[in-house]
N, CA, C and O atoms as a printed pandas DataFrame, in Angstrom:
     atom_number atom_name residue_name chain_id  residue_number  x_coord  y_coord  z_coord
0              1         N          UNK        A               1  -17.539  -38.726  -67.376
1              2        CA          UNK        A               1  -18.205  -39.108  -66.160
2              3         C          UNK        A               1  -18.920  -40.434  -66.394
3              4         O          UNK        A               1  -19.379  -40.739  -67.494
4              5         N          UNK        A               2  -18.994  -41.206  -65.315
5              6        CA          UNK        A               2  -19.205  -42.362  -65.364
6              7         C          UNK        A               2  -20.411  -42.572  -64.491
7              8         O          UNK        A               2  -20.298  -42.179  -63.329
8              9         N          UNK        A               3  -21.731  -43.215  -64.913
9             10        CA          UNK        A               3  -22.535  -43.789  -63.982
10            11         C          UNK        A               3  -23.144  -44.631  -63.415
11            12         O          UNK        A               3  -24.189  -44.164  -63.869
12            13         N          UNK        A               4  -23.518  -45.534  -62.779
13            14        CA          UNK        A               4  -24.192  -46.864  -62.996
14            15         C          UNK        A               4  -25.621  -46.129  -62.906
15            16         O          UNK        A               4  -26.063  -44.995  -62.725
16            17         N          UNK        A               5  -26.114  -47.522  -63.153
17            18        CA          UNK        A               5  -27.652  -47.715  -63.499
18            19         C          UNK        A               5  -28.152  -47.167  -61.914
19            20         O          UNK        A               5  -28.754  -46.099  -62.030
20            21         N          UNK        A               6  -28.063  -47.585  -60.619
21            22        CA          UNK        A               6  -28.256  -47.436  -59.575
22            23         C          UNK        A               6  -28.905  -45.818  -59.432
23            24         O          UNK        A               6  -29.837  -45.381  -58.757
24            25         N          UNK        A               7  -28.104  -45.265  -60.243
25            26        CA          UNK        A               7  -28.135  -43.796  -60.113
26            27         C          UNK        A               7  -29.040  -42.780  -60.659
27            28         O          UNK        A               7  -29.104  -41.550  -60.656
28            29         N          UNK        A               8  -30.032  -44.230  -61.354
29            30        CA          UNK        A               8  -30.962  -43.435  -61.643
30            31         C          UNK        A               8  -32.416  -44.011  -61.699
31            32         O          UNK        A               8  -32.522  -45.231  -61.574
32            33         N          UNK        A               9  -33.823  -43.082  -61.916
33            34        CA          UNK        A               9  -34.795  -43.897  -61.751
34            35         C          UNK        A               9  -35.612  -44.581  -63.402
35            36         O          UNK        A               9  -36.612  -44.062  -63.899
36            37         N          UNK        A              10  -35.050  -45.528  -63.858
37            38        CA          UNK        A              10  -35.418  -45.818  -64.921
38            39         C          UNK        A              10  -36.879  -46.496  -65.012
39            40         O          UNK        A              10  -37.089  -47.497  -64.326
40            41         N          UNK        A              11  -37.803  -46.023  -65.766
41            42        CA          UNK        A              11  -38.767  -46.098  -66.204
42            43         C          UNK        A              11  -39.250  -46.584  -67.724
43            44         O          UNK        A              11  -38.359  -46.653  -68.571
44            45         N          UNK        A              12  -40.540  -46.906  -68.096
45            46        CA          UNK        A              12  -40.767  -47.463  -69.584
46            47         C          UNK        A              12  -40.738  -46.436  -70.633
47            48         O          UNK        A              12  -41.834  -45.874  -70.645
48            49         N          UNK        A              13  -39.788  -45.862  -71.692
49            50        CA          UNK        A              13  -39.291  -44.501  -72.083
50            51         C          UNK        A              13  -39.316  -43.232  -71.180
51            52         O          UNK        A              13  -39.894  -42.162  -71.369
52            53         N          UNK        A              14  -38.587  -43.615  -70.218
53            54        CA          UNK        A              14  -38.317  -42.452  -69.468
54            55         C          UNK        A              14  -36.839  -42.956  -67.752
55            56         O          UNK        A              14  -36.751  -43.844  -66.904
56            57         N          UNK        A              15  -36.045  -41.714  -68.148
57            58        CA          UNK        A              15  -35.158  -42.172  -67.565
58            59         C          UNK        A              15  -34.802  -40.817  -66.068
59            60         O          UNK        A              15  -34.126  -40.019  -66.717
60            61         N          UNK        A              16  -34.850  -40.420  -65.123
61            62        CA          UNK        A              16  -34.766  -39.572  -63.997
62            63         C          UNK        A              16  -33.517  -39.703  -63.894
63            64         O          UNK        A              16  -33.028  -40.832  -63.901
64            65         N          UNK        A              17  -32.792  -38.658  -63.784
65            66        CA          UNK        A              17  -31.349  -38.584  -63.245
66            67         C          UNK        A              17  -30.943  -37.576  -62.611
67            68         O          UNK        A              17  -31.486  -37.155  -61.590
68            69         N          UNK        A              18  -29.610  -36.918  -63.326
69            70        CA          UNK        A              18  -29.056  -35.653  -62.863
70            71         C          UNK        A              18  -29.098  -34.764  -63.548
71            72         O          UNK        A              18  -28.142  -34.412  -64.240
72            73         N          UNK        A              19  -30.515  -34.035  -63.513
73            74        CA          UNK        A              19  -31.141  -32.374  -64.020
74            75         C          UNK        A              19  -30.458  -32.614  -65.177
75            76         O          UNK        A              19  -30.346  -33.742  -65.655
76            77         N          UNK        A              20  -30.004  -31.645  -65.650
77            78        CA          UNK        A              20  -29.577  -30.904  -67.237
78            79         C          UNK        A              20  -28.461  -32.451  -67.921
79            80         O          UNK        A              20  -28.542  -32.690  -69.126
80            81         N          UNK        A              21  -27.802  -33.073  -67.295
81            82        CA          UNK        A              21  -27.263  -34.148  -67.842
82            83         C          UNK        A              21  -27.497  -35.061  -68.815
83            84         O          UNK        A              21  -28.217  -35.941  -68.342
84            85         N          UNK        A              22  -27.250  -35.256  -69.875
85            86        CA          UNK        A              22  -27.790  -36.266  -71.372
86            87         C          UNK        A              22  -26.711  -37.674  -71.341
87            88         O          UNK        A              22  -25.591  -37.698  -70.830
88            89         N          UNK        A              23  -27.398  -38.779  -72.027
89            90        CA          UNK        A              23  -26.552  -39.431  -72.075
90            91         C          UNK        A              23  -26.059  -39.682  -73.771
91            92         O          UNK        A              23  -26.628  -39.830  -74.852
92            93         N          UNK        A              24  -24.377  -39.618  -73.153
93            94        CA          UNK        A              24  -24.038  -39.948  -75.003
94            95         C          UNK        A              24  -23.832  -41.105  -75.511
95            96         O          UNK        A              24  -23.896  -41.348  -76.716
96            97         N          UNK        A              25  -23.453  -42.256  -74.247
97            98        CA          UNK        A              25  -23.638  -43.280  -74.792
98            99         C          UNK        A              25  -23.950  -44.428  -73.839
99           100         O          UNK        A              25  -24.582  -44.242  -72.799
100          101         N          UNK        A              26  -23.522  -45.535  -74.193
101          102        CA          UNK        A              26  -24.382  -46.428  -72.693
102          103         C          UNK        A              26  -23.528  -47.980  -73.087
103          104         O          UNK        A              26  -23.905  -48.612  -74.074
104          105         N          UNK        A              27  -22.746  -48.331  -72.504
105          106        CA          UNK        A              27  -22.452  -49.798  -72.138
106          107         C          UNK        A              27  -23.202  -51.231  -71.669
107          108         O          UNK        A              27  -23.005  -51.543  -70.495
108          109         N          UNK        A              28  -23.886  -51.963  -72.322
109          110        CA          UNK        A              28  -24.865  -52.959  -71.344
110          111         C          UNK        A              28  -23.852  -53.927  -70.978
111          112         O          UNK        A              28  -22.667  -53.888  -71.310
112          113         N          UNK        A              29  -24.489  -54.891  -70.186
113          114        CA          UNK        A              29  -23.560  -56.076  -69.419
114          115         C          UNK        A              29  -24.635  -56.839  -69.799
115          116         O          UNK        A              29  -25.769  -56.589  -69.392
116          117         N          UNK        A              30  -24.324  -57.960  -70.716
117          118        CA          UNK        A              30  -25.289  -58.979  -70.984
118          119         C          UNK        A              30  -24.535  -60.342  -71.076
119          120         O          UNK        A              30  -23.416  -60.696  -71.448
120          121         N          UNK        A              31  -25.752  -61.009  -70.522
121          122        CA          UNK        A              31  -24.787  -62.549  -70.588
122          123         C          UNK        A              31  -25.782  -63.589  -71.388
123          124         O          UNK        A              31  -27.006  -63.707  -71.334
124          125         N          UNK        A              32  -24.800  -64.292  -72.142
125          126        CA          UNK        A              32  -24.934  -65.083  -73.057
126          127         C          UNK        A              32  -26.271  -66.006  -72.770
127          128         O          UNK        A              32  -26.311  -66.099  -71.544
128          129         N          UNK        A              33  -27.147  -66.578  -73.212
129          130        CA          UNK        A              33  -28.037  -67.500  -72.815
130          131         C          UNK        A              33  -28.459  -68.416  -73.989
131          132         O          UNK        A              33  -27.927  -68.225  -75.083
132          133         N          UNK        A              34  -29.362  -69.380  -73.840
133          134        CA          UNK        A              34  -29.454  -70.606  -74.301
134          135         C          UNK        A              34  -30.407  -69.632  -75.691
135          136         O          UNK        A              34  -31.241  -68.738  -75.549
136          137         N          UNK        A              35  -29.775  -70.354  -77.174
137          138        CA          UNK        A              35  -30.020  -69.999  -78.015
138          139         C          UNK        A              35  -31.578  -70.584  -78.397
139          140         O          UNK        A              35  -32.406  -69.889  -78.985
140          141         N          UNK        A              36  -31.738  -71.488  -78.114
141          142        CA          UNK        A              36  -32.870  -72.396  -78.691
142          143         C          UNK        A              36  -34.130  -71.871  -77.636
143          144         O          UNK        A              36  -35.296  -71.803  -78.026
144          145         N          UNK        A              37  -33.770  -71.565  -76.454
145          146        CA          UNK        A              37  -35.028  -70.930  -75.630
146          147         C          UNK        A              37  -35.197  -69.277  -75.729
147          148         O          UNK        A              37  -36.225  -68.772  -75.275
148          149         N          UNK        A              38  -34.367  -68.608  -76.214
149          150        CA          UNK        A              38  -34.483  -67.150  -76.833
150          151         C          UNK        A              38  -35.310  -67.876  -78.304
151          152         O          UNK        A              38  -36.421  -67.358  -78.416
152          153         N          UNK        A              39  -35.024  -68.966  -79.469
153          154        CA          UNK        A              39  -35.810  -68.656  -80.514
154          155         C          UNK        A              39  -37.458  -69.139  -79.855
155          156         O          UNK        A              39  -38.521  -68.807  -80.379
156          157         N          UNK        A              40  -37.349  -69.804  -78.871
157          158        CA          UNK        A              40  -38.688  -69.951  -78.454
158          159         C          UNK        A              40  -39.418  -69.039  -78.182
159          160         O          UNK        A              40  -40.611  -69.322  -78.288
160          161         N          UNK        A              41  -39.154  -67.881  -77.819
161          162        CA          UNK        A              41  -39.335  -66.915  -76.623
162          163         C          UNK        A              41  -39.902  -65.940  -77.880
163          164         O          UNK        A              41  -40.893  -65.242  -77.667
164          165         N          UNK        A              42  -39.261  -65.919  -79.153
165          166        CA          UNK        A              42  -39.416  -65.353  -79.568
166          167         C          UNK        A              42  -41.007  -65.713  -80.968
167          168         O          UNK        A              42  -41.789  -64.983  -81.576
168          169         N          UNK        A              43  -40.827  -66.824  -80.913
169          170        CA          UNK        A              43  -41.890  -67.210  -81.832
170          171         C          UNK        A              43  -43.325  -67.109  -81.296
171          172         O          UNK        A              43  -44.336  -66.854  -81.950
172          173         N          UNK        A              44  -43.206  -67.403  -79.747
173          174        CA          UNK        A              44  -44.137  -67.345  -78.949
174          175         C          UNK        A              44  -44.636  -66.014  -78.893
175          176         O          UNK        A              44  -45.847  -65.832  -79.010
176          177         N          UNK        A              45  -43.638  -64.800  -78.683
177          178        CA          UNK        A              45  -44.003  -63.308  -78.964
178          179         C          UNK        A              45  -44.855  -63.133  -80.478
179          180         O          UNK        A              45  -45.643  -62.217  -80.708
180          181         N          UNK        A              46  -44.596  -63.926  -81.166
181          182        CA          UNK        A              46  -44.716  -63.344  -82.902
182          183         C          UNK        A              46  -45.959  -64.018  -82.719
183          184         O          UNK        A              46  -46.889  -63.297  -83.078
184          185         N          UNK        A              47  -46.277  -64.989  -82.348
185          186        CA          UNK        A              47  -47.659  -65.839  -82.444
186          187         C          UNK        A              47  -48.645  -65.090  -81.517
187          188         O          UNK        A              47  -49.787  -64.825  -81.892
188          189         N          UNK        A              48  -48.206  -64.781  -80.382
189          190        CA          UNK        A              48  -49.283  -63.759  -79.788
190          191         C          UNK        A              48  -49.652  -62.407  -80.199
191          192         O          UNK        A              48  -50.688  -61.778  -79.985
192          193         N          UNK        A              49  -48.696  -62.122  -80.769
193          194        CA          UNK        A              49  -48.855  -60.005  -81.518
194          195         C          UNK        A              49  -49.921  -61.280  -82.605
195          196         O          UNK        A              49  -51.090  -61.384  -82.234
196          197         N          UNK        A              50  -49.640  -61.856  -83.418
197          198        CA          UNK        A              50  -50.417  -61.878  -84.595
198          199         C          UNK        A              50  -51.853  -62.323  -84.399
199          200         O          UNK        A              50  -52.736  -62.275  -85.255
200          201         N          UNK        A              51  -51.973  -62.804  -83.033
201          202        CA          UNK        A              51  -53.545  -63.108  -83.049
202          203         C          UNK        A              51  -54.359  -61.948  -82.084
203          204         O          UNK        A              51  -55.578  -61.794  -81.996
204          205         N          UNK        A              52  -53.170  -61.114  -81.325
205          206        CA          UNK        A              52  -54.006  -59.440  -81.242
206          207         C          UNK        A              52  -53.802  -58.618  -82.350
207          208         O          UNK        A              52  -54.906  -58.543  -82.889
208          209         N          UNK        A              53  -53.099  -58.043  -82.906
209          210        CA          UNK        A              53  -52.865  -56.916  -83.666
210          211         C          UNK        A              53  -53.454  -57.351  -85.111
211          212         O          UNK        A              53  -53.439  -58.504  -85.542
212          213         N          UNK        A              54  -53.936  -56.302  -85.731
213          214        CA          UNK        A              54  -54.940  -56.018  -87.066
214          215         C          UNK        A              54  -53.877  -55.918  -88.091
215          216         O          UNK        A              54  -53.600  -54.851  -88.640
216          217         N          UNK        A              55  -53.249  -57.107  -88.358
217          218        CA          UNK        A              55  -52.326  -56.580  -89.494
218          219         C          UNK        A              55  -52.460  -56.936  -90.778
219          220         O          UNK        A              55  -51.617  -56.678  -91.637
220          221         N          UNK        A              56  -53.620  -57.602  -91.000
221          222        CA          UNK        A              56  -54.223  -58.367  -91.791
222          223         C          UNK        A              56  -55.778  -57.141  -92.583
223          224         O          UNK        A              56  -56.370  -57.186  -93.662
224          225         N          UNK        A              57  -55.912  -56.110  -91.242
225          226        CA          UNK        A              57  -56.858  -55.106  -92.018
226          227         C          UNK        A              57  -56.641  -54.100  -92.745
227          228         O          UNK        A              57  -55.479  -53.979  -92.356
228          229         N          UNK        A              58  -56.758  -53.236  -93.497
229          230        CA          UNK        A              58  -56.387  -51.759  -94.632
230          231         C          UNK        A              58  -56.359  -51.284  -93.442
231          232         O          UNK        A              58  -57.197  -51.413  -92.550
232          233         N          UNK        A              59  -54.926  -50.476  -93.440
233          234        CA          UNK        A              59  -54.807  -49.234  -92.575
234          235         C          UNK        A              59  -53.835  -48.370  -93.933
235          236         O          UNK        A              59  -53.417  -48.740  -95.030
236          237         N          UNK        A              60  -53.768  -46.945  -93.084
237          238        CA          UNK        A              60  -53.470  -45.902  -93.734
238          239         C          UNK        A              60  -52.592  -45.424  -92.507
239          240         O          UNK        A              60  -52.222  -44.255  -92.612
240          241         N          UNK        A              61  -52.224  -46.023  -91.480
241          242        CA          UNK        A              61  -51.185  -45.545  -90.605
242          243         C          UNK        A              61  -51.235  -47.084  -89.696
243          244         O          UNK        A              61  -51.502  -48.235  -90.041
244          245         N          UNK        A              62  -50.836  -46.455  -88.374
245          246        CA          UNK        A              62  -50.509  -47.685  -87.781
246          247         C          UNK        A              62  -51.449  -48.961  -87.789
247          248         O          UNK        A              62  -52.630  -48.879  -88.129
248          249         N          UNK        A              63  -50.858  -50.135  -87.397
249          250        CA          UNK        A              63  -52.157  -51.446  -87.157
250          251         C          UNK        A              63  -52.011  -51.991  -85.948
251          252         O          UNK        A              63  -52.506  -53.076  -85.643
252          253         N          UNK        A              64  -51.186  -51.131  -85.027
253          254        CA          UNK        A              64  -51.383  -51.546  -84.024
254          255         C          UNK        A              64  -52.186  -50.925  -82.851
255          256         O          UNK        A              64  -52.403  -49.739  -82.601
256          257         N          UNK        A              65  -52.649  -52.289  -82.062
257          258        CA          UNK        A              65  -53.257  -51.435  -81.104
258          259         C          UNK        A              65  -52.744  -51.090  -79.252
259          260         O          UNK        A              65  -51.729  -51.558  -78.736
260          261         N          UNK        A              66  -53.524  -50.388  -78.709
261          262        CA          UNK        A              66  -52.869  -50.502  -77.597
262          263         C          UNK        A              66  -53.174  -51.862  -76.236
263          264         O          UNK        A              66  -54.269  -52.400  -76.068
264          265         N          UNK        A              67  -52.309  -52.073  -75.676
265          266        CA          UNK        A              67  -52.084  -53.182  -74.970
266          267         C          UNK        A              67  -53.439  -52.727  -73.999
267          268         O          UNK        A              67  -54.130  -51.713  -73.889
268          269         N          UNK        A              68  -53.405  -53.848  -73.476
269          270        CA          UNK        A              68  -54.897  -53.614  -72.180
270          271         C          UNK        A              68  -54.082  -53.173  -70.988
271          272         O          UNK        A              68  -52.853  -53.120  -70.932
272          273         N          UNK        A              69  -54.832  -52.907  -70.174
273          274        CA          UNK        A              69  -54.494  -52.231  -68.927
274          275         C          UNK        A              69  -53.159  -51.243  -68.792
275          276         O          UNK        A              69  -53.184  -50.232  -69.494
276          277         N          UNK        A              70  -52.092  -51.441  -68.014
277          278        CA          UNK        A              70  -51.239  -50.020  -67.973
278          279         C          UNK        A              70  -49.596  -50.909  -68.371
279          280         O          UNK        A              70  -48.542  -50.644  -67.792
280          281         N          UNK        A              71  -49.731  -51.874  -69.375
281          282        CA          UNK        A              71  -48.105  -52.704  -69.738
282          283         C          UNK        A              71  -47.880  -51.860  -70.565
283          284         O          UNK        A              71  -48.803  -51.250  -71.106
284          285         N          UNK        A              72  -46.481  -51.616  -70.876
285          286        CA          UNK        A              72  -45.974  -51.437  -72.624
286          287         C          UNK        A              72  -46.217  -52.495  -73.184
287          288         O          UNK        A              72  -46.563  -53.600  -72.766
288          289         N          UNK        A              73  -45.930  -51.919  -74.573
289          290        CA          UNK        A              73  -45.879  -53.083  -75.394
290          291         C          UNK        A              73  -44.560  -53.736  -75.568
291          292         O          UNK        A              73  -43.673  -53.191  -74.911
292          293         N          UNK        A              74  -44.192  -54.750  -76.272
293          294        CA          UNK        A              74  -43.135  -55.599  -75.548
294          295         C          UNK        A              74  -42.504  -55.280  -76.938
295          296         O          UNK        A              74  -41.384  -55.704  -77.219
């Protein structure tokens, strides 16, 4: 059985569909984009986690913290 995305209500770890139904696997459709503005995109991510997140303090489990207001974390 086959479904599109349409068919369901996707959420941030959490996916609504059809009752008892699992998925076994999943196909994406992605299109190619400019390499040099993905490494931007991405340094810019790494430079902002490192001037919130405590990774620099002794932990004994996670060092991260949670985002402000109601975002995931990225």
């Amino acid at each position: 059985m086959s479904q599109k995305r349409a068919a369901f209500k996707i959420g941030y770890r959490s996916v609504v569909g059809h009752g008892d139904r699992w998925f076994l696997n999943a196909t994406f459709d992605l299109t190619l984009g400019d390499k040099e503005e993905a490494q931007e995109a991405i340094r810019t991510l790494l430079q902002t986690r490192g001037g919130e997140q405590p990774i620099q303090d002794r932990s004994a489990g996670s060092v991260f913290k949670n985002p402000k207001g109601n975002l995931p974390p990225a």
